[in-house]
C-alpha positions in Angstrom: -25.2 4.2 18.9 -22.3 2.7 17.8 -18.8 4.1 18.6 -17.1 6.9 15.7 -13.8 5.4 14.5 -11.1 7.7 15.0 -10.0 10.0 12.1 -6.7 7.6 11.7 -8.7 4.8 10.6 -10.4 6.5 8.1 -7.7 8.0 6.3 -5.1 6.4 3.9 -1.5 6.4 4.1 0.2 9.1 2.0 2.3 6.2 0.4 -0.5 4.2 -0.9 -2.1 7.6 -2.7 0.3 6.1 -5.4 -1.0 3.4 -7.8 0.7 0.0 -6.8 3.4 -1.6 -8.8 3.1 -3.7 -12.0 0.9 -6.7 -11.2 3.5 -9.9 -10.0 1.4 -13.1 -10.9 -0.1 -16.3 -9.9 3.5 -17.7 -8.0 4.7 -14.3 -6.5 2.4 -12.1 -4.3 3.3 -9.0 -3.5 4.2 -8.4 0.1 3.8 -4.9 1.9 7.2 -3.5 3.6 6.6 -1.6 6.8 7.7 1.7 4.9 4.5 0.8 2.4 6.9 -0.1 -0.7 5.4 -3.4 -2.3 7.7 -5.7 -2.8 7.7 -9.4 -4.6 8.7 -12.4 -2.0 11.8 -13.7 -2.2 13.9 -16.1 0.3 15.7 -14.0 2.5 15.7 -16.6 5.3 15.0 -20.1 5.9 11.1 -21.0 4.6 8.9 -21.8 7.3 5.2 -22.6 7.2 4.4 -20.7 10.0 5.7 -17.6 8.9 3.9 -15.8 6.2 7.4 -13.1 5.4 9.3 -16.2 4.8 7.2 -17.7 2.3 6.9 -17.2 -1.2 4.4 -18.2 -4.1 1.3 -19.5 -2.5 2.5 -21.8 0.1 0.6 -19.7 2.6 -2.8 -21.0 1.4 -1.4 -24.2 2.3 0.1 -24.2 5.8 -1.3 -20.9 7.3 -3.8 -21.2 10.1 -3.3 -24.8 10.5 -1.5 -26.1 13.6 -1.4 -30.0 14.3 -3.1 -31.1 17.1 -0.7 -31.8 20.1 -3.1 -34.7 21.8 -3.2 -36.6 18.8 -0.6 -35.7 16.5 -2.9 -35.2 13.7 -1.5 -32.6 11.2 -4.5 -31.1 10.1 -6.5 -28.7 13.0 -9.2 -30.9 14.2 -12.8 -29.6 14.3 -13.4 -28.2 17.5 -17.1 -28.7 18.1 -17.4 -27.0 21.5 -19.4 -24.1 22.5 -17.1 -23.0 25.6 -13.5 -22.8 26.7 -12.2 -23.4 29.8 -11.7 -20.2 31.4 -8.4 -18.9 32.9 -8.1 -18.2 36.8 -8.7 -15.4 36.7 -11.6 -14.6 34.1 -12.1 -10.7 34.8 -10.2 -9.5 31.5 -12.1 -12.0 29.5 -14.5 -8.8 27.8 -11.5 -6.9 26.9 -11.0 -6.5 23.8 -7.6 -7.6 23.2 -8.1 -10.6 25.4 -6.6 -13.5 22.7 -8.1 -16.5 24.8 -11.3 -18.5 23.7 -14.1 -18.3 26.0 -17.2 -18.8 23.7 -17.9 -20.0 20.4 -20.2 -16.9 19.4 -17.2 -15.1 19.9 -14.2 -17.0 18.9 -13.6 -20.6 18.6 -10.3 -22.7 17.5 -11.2 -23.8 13.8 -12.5 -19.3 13.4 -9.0 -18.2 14.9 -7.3 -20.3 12.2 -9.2 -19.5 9.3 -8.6 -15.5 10.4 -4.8 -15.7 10.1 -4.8 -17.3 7.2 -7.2 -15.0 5.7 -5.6 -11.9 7.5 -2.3 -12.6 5.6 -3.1 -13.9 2.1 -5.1 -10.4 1.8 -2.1 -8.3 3.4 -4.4 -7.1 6.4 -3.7 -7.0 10.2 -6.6 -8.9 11.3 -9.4 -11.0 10.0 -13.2 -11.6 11.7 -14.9 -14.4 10.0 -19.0 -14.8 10.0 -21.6 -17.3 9.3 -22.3 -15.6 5.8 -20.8 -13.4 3.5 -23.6 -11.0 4.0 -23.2 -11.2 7.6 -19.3 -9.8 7.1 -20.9 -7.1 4.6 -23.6 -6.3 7.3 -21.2 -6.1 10.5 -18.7 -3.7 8.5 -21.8 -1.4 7.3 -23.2 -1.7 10.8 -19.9 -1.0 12.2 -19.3 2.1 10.5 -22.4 3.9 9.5 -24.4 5.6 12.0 -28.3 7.6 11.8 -27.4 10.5 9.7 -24.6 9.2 8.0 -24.5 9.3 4.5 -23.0 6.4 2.2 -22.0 6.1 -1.6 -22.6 2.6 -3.0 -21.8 1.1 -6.9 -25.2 0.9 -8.2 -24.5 -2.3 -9.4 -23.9 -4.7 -6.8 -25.1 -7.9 -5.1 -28.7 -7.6 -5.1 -28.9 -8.6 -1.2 -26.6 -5.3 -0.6 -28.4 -3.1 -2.5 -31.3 -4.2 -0.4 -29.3 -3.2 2.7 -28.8 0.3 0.9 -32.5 0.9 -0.4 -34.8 -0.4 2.2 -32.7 -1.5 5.8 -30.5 1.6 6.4 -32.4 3.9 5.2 -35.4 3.3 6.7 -34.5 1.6 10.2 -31.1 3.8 10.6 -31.8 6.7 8.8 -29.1 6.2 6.9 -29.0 8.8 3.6 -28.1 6.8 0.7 -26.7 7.1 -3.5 -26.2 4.8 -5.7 -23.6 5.8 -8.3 -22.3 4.3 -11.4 -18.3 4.0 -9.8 -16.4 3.6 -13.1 -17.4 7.2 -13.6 -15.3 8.5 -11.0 -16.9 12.1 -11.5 -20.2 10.7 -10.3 -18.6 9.7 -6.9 -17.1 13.4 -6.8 -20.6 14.4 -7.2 -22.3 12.3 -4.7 -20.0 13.4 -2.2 -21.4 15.0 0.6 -19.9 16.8 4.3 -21.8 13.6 6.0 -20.3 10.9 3.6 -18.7 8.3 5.8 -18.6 5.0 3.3 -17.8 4.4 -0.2 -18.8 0.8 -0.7 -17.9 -1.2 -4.6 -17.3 -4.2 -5.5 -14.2 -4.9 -7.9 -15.9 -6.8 -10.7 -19.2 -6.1 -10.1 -21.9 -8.7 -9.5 -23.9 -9.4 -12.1 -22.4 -7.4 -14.9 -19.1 -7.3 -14.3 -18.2 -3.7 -14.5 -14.8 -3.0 -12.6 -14.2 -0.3 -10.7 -10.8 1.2 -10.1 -10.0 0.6 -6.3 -7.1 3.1 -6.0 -8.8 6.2 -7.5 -12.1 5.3 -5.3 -9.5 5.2 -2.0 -8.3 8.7 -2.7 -12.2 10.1 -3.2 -13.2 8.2 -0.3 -10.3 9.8 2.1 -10.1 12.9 0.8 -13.9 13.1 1.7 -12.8 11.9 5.0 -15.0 8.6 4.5 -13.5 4.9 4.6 -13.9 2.8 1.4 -15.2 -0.7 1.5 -14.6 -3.8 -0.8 -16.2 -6.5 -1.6 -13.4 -8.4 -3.5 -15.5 -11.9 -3.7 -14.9 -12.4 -7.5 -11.3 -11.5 -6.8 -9.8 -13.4 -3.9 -5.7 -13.4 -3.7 -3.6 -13.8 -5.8 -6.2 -12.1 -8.6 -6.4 -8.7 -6.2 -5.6 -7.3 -2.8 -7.4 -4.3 -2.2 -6.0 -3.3 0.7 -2.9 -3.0 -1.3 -4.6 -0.5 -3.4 -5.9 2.0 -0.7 -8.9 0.3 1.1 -9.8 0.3 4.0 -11.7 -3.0 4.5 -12.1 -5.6 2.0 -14.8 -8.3 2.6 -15.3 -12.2 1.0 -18.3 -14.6 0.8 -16.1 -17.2 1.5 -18.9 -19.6 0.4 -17.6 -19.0 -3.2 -13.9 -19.7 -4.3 -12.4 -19.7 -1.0 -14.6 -22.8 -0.2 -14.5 -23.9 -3.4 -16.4 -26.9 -3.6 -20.4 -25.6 -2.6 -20.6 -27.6 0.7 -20.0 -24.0 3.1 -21.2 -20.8 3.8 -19.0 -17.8 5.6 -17.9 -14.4 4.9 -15.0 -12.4 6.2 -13.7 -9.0 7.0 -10.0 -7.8 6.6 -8.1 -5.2 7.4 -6.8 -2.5 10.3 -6.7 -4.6 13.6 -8.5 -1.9 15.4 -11.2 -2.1 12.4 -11.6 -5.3 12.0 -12.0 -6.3 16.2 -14.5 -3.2 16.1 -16.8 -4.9 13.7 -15.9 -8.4 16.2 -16.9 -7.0 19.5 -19.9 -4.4 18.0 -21.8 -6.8 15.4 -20.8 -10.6 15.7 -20.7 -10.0 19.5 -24.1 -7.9 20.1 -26.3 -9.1 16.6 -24.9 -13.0 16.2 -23.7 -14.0 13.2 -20.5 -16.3 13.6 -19.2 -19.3 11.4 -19.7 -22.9 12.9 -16.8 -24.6 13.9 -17.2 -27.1 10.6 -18.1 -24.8 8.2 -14.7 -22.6 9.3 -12.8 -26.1 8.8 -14.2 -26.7 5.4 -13.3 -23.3 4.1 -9.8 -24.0 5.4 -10.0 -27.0 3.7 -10.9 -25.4 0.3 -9.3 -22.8 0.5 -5.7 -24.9 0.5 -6.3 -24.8 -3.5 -7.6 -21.5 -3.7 -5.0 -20.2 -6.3 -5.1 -23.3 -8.6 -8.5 -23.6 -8.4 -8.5 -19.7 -9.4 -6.2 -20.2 -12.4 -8.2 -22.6 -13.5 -11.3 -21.3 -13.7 -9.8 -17.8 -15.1 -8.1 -19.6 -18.0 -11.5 -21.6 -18.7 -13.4 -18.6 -18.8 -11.3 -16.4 -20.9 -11.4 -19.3 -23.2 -15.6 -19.0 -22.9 -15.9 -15.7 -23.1 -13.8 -15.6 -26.4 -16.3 -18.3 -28.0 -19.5 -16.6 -26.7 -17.8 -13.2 -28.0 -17.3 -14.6 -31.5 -20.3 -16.7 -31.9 -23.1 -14.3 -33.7 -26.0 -16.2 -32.0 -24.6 -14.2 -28.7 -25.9 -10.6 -28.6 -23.6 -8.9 -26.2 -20.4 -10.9 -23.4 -19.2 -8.9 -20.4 -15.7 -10.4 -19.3 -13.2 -8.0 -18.1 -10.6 -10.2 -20.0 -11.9 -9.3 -23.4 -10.9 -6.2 -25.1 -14.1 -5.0 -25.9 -14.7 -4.6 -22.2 -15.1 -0.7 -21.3 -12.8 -1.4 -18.3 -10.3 -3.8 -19.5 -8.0 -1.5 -19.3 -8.4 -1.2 -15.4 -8.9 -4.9 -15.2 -5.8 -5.2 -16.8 -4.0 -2.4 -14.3 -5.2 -4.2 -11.1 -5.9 -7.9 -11.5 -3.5 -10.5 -11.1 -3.0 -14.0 -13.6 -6.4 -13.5 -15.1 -9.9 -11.3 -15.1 -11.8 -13.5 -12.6 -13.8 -17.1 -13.2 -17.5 -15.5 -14.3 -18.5 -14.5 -17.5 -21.9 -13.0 -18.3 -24.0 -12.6 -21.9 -27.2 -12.3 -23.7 -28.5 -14.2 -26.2 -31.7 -12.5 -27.9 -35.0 -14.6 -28.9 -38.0 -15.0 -26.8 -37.8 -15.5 -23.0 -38.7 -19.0 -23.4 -35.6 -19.5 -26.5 -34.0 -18.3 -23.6 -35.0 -20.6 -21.0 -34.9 -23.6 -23.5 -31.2 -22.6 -24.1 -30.4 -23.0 -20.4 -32.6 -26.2 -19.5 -30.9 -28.0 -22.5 -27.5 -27.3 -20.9 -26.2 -31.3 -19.9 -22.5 -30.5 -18.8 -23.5 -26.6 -16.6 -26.0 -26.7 -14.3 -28.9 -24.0 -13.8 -27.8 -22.7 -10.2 -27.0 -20.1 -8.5 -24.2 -19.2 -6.4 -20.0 -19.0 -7.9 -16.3 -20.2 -7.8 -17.7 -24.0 -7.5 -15.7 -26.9 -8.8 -18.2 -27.5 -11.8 -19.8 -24.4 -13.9 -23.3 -22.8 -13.1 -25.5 -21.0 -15.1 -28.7 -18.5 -13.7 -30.5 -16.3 -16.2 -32.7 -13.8 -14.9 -34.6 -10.7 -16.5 -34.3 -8.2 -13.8 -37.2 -5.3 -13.3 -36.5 -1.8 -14.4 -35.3 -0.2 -11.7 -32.2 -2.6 -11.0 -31.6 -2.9 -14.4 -31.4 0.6 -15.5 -27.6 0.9 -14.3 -27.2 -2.4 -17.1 -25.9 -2.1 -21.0 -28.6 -2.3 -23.2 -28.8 -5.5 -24.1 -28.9 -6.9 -20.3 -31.6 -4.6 -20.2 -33.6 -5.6 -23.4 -32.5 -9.4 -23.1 -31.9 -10.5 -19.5 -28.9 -11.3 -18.2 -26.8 -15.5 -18.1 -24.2 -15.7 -15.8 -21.8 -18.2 -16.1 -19.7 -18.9 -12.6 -17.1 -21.2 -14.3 -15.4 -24.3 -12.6 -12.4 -26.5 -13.1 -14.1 -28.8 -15.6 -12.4 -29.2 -19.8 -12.9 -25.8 -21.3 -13.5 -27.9 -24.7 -16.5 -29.8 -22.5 -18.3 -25.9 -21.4 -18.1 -24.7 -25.0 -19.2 -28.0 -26.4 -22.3 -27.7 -24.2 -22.9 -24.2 -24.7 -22.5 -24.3 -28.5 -25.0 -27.3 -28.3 -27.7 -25.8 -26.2 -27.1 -22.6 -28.5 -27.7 -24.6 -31.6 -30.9 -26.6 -29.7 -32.8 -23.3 -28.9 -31.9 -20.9 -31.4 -29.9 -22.8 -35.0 -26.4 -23.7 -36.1 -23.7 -21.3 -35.5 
């Protein structure tokens, strides 16, 4: 049975029942005062790269979490490919929980600890855990917080591997009582609301459709109902969104996407309240596995150094995509929050940050095999899976009925191409689209 959080973890401030400020932008994050006010950075004291409050723009995702190595010199962190620490004198606080020393790499190792304060900062939370997988951060704070009997409301649209959780883990082996609601209905989540809701889970642009859901007015369903809200905030790393900022109470990342950057990792992480996050630490990671590796941890650092370029990037190429695809009458139907058409564009525009994310998703009508000779003709985007990549990658699926019933019609009646768009010419992607368009279909 795992340990009820107390009341004061699950409920939200009174100050942050207010929607947040006007969005700042790609060179100024917004900081949170003590007193809750959001404020944008500005030098008050002398820089230093060590200190998040005295830093402005996004020099954080450069220096924080790294510390040069005092045997060598070297100014990067070193990988630290040990399994144990050496152990103090006296080792018998070692299993406390607030014990900061590094005893075993399961636990907590040096390359981890530096990736969890840069995270921890760059999403304005106390504390970060890092794990092996993005689904291993989504599984410890689910773990963490839901117990038999427990009833949870989850966005019917979300990463297929969660909605497994949701439908056939929890449920069955937990006992855990489960709806999946359509969340940018926010009188469906008032609906599903019951006296044994504890979770709200969503994602903010929801994978694969790319719905958005509106963070703040979830928080204040979620608390009210005495339940914590959850988000999964991978298509929207900092500086595009904090949700934390905007009334949640944990927000999680698949760090093998645009915080890595580059395809060559897999982790996930967990932000948030200290207390929270080290709850999901010592009951989940500690008892059920699940940590980074020691390189893994230091390639994600690595990556995630050019996290917000990298991000505007990738945003600018795919607004530029999704306005091709949107005009181009071989394309039946686009999905991008950045395009007016979108039926939440409007809280895209409210809560996201120097541009609507780096995916874009369509359908194109035909035959499935039109379809499939559309995306095998593609010589510049490769067929893949996966997102927030240095090059672009495309994966077209028809999904059954049952996940696909929460889709617009035309996802439904035409499968669904997702486009996870990387740093290459925006001119080269539409080029190859327009190409493989005119190959399997005709001339635009």
């Amino acid at each position: 049975m795992v340990r009820r959080l107390p009341h004061s973890c699950l409920r939200r401030p009174c100050h942050l029942r207010r929607r947040p400020p006007p969005r700042s932008g790609w060179g100024l994050p917004r900081r949170r005062r003590p007193g809750g006010r959001v404020k944008t950075a500005t030098h008050t004291a002398r820089p230093d790269k060590h200190d998040f409050d005295t830093l402005t723009g996004n020099t954080w995702s450069v220096h924080g979490g790294n510390h040069a190595d005092e045997t060598t010199g070297a100014i990067r962190t070193p990988i630290v490919m040990a399994n144990s620490y050496r152990l103090p004198e006296d080792p018998s606080d070692i299993d406390d929980p607030g014990y900061r020393g590094l005893v075993y790499t399961r636990e907590h190792g040096a390359n981890q600890r530096g990736l969890e304060e840069k995270l921890a900062k760059l999403d304005h939370g106390e504390a970060a855990a890092v794990f092996g997988t993005g689904m291993a951060a989504l599984h410890a704070a689910f773990f963490t917080t839901l117990n038999p009997g427990d009833h949870a409301i989850v966005s019917n649209v979300v990463y297929m591997r969660v909605a497994g959780l949701f439908t056939d883990v929890f449920p069955k082996k937990l006992g855990i009582e489960v709806d999946f609601v359509d969340v940018t209905h926010l009188e469906q989540v008032h609906a599903a609301v019951r006296p044994t809701t504890k979770l709200v889970h969503t994602e903010v642009i929801a994978n694969p459709d790319l719905r958005v859901a509106d963070v703040s007015a979830l928080a204040g369903i979620a608390h009210d109902a005495g339940a914590m809200l959850t988000v999964d905030s991978t298509f929207t790393p900092p500086p595009m969104m904090r949700p934390l900022d905007h009334g949640a109470n944990l927000v999680m990342h698949s760090l093998t996407k645009y915080y890595n950057g580059h395809g060559d990792a897999m982790g996930g992480v967990i932000i948030g309240n200290r207390d929270l996050v080290e709850e999901t630490r010592t009951g989940a990671m500690w008892h059920a596995g699940g940590a980074i590796s020691p390189f893994n941890a230091w390639l994600i650092m690595r990556g995630s150094t050019t996290l917000p370029l990298r991000l505007q990037r990738q945003c600018e190429n795919a607004r530029a995509v999704a306005e091709f695809l949107d005009a181009d009458p071989r394309v039946v139907h686009v999905s991008y929050p950045g395009l007016p058409s979108h039926d939440q564009h409007d809280a895209a525009v409210a809560q996201l940050s120097g541009g609507f994310g780096g995916v874009v998703s369509f359908a194109i009508g035909g035959t499935h095999t039109d379809r499939l000779s559309f995306v095998n003709n593609l010589r510049v985007i490769t067929s893949a899976v996966s997102l927030g990549h240095d090059e672009t990658l495309v994966a077209y699926e028809e999904y059954p009925e049952g996940p696909a019933e929460a889709f617009a019609q035309p996802f439904r009646d035409h499968g669904l191409v997702r486009l996870a768009i990387g740093l290459e010419a925006a001119e080269d992607l539409i080029a190859d689209l327009d190409a493989s368009l005119t190959f399997a279909y005709r001339p635009r």
